[in-house]
LUMROFI-200720 format. One record per atom (N, C-alpha, C): z, y, x. Coordinates in steps of 0.2 Angstrom, whole numbers, plus 5000, padded with zeros to 4 digits. Layout:
ZYX/...
This chain:
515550384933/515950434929/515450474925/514850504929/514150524926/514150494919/514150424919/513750364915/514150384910/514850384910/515350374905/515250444899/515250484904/515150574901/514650584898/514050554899/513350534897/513550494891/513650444890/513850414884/514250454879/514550464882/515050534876/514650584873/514550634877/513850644874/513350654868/513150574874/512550544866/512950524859/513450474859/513750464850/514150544850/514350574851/514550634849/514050664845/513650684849/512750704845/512350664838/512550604841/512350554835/512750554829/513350574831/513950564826/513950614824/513650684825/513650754823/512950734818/512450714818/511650694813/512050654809/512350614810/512550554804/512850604799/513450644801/513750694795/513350754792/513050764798/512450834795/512050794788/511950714791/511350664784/511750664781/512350624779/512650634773/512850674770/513050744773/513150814769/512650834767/511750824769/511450844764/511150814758/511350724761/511050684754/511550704748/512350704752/512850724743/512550784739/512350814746/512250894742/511550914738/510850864740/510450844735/510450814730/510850774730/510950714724/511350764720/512050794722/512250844716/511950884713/511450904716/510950954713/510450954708/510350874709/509750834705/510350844700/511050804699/511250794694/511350854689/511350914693/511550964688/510950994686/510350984689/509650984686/509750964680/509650894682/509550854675/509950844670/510650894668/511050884666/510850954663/510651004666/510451064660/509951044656/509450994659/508950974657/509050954648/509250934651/509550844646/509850894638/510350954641/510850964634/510151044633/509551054638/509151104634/508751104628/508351064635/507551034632/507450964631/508050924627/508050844629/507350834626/507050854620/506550804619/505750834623/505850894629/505350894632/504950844637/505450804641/505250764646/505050694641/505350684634/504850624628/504050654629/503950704628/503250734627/502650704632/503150744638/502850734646/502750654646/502950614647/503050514648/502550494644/502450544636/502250494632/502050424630/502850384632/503250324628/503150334621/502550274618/502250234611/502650204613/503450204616/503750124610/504650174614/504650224611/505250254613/505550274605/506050304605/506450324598/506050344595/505850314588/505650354582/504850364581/504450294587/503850294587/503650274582/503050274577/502750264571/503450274566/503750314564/504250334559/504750304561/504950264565/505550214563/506050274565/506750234561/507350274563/507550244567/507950324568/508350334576/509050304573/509350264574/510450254575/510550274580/511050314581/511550344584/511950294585/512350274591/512850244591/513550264589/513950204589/514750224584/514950284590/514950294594/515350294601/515150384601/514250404598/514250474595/514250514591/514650474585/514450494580/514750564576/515350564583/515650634581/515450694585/514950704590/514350734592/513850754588/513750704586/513050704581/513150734574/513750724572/514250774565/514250864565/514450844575/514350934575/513550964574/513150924579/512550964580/512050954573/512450924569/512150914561/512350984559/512651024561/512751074555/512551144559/512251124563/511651194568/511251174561/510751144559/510251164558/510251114550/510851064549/510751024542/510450964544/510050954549/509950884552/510050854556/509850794558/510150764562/509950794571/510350814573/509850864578/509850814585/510450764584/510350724588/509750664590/509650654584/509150574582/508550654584/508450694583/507650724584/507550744590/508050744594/507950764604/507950704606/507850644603/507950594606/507150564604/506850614600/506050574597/505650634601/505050604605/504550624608/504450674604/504050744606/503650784603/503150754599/502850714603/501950684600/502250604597/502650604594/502850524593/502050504588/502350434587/501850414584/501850394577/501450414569/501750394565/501350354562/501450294558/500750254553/500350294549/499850274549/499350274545/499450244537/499650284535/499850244526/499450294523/498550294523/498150314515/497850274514/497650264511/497250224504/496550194509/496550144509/495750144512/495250164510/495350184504/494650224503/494750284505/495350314507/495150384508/495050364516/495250314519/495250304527/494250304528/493950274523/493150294524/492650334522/493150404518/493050454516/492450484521/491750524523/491550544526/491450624526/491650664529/491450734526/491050764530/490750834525/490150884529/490650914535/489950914542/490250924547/490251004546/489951034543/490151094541/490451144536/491051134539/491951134537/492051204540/492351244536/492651304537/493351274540/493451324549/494051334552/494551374549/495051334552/495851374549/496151394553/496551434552/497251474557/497951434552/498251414558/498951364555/499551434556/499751434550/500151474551/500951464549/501551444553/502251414554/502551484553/502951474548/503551534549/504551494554/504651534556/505151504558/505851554559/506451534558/506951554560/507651514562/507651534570/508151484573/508051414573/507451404573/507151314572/507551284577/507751214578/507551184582/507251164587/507151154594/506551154598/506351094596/506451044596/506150984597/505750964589/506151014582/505750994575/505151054578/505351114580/504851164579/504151134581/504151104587/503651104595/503551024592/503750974586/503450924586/502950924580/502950964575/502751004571/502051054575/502151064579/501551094583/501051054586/501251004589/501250954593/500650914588/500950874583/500550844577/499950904574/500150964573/499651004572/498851004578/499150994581/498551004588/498150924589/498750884589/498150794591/498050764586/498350804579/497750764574/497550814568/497250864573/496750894568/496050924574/495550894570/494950914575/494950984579/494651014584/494751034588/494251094584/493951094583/493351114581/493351154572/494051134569/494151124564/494751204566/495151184571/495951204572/495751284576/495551334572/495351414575/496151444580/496751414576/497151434583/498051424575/498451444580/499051404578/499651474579/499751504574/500051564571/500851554570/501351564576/502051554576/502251614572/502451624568/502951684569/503751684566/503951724568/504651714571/505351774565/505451744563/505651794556/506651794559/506551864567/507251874571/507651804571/507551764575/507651714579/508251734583/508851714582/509351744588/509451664595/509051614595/509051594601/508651604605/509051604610/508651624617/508151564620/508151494618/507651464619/506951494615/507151514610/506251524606/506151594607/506551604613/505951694614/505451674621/505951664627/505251664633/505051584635/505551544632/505451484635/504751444631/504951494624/504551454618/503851494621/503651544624/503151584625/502851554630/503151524636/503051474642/502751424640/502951394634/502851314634/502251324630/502051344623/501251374620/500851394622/500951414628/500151454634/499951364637/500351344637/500151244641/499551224634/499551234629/499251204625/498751234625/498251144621/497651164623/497151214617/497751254611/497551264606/497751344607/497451404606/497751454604/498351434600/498951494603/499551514602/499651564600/499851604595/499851664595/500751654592/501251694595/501851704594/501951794591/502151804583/502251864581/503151844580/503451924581/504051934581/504051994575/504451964570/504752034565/505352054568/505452114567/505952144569/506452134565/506652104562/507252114559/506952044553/507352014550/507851964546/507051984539/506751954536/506251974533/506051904526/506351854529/506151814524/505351774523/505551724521/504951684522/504151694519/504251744514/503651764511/503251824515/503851864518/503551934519/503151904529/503851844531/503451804537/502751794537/502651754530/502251734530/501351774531/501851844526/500951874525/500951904532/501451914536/501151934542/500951904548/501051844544/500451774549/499851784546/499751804539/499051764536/498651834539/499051894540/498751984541/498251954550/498551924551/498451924560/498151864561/497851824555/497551764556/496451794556/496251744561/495651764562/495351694559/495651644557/495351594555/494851594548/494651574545/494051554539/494551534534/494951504534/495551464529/496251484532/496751494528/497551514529/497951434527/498051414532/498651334531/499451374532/499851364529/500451394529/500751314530/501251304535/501551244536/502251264536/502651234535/503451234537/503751214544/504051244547/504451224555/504451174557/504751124551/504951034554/504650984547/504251004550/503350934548/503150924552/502850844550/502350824557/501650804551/501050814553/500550824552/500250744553/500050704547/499650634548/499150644551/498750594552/498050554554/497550594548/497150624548/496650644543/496850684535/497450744539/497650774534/497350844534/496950864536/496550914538/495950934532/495350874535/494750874532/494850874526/495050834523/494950844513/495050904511/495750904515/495951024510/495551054513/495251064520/494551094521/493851084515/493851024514/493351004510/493151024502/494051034501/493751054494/493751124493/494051174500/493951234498/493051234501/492751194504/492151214505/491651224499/491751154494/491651164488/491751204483/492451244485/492151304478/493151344483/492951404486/493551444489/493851444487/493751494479/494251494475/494751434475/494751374477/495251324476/495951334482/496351314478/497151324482/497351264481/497351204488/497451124489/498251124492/498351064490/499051054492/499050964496/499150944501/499350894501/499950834501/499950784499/500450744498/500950764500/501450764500/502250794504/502550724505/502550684511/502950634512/503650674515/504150614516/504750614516/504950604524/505350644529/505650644533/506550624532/506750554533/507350564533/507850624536/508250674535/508650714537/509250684540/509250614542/509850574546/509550534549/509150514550/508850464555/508050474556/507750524555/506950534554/506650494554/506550444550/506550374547/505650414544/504950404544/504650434539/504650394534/504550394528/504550374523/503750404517/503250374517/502850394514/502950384505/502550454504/502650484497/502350454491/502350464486/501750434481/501250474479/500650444478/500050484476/499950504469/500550484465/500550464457/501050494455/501150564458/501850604457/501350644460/501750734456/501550814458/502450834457/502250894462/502750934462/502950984456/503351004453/503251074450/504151084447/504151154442/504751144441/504851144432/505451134431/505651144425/505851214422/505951224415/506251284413/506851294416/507251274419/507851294421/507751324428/507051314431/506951344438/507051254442/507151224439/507351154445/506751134447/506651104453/506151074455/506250994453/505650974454/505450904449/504950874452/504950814453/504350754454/504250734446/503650744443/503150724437/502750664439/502750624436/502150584435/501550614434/500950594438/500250624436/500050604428/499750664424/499650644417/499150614415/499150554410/498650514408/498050564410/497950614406/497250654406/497150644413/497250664418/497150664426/496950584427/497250544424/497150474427/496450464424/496350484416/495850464415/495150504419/495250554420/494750584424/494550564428/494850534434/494750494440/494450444438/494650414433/494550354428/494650284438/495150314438/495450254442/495250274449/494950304452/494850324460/495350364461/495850344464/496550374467/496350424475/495650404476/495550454481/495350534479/495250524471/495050614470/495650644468/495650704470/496050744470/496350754461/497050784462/497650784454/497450844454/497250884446/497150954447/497850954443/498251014443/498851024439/498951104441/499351134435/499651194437/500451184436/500551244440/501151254439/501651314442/502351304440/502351404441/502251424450/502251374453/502051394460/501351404461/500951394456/500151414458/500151454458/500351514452/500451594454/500451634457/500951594462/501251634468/500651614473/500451564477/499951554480/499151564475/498951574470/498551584468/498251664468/498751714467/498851784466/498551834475/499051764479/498951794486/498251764488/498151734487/497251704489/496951744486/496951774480/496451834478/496551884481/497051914484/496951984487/496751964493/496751904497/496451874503/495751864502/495451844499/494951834496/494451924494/495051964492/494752024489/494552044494/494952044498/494852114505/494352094511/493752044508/493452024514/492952004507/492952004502/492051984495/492252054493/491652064491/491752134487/491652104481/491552054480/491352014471/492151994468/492252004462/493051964463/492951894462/493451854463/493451804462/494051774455/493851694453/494551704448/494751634450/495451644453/495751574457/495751534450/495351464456/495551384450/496051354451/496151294445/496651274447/497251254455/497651234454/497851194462/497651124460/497251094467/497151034467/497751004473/497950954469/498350924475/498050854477/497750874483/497450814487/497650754490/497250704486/497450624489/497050604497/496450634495/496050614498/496150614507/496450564510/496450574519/497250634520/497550624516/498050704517/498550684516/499050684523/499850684521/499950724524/500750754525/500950804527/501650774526/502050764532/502950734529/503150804531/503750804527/504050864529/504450874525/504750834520/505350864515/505950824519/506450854519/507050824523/507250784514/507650724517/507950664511/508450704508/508750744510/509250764506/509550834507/509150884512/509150944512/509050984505/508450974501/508251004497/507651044498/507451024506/506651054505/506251004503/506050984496/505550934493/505050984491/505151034492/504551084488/503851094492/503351104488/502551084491/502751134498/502451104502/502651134511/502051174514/501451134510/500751134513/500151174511/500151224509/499751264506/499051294509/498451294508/497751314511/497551354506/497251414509/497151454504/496351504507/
């Protein structure tokens, strides 16, 4: 009778562990899934960054397809931001793009003594995964030693990911971060000058939000403001599909500028300029135009307030040499020069 009562007992107790184990395995697995699940609709393209998958969506430019199954998902979260917000949480932070310059410019050599720059980004309500891949590019292909620190500022932001979380994820980096906050609604220009105020770098780079930075896009605009300050460089603006971020590389036989009407225009580079080169597509397109002014006017009061000699801004050289820059969405309407060095 002992034995019996004994036995009862033990499967009692053992049947009491078995349901204790299975109510905690449901009750961690649910937990994981609702991790991953805020995870997924936050920060999706945080955990691409982490993995760094070379053969995931949108490695070396390719385009990203959305399936037929989201394509009404991907209609909505098109008109947050005008791109495709789907196809860019789906592409790595640090993805990978080709290499398309000239190979002469790929054996280009320059002096190791290059004036450093401060990258300065204006942004409002960006994107996390355009803003932070745009960063991302800025940091693993420009020298270390070139790169003085990287200048967020934020022209009143009303999402809540780009205030602590964006301030959490830039301290990881292996580049100075400096994040300014304008108080109010200010505008791209007035953003601007109060990055270039609180930059400590030797050279001012003004980039746009959703660019990613090529292979050897740095040194040349460095180089030729070594040569003579006064100079205000521009590089290539390649093409960022704005539906599948597809990259699409630019031409080097085109300048930006605008017409009398105010329209923005791709020109052919002018015989004069060609023949100057007299056919070496690695030297820089000098050209003016009504945008120099505006970038040319601001480099002298930057230049004033640190030479007591004056200076007289030369023309804008838009550089071939080693320098691309994507960053014009296909069909947004931001084709206009993005890249500025001053």
């Amino acid at each position: 009778m002992r034995r019996f009562v004994y036995c009862k007992v033990v499967l009692a107790t053992s049947l009491m562990w078995v349901l204790v184990d299975v109510f905690l395995l449901l009750y961690f697995s649910e937990c994981n899934k609702c991790d991953d699940k805020k995870e997924r609709s936050l920060l999706p393209a945080l955990r691409a960054v982490i993995s760094r998958n070379q053969e995931g969506p949108g490695e070396m430019g390719k385009a990203v397809l959305i399936p037929k199954d989201d394509q009404e998902k991907m209609k909505e979260l098109f008109k947050i931001n005008q791109f495709n917000l789907m196809a860019s949480d789906l592409i790595a932070l640090n993805r990978s793009l080709p290499d398309v310059r000239l190979d002469g410019c790929k054996t280009k050599v320059y002096p190791d003594e290059l004036p450093n720059t401060s990258v300065v980004i204006v942004f409002h309500n960006e994107a996390w995964s355009t803003l932070l891949r745009t960063v991302h590019s800025v940091v693993s292909r420009s020298p270390r030693r070139l790169l003085a620190e990287i200048i967020l500022v934020d022209d009143a932001s009303e999402r809540e990911f780009l205030k602590a979380s964006l301030e959490n994820y830039v301290k990881k980096l292996e580049v100075p971060v400096k994040i300014l906050r304008m108080e109010q609604r200010s505008g791209l220009i007035r953003a601007r000058l109060r990055g270039a105020a609180a930059a400590r770098g030797q050279v001012i780079t003004f980039l746009d939000a959703h660019c990613e930075c090529t292979r050897g896009w740095l040194e040349p605009l460095l180089a030729r403001i070594r040569e003579d300050r006064r100079t205000v460089v521009c590089p290539i603006i390649d093409v960022i599909s704005d539906d599948t971020f597809e990259y699409m590389a630019g031409s080097d036989m085109t300048y930006g500028g605008f017409n009398w009407k105010l329209n923005f225009r791709w020109y052919p580079v002018p015989q004069r300029e060609m023949d100057r080169r007299k056919g070496d597509r690695t030297l820089p397109v000098r050209f003016g135009s009504v945008v120099a002014p505006l970038r040319l006017s601001r480099a002298h009061t930057l230049a004033m307030s640190s030479v007591k000699q004056p200076l007289t801004p030369s023309l804008v050289a838009r550089d071939t040499s080693s320098t691309r820059t994507t960053g014009g969405w296909q069909r947004s309407g931001w084709t206009s020069l993005k890249t500025s060095s001053i």
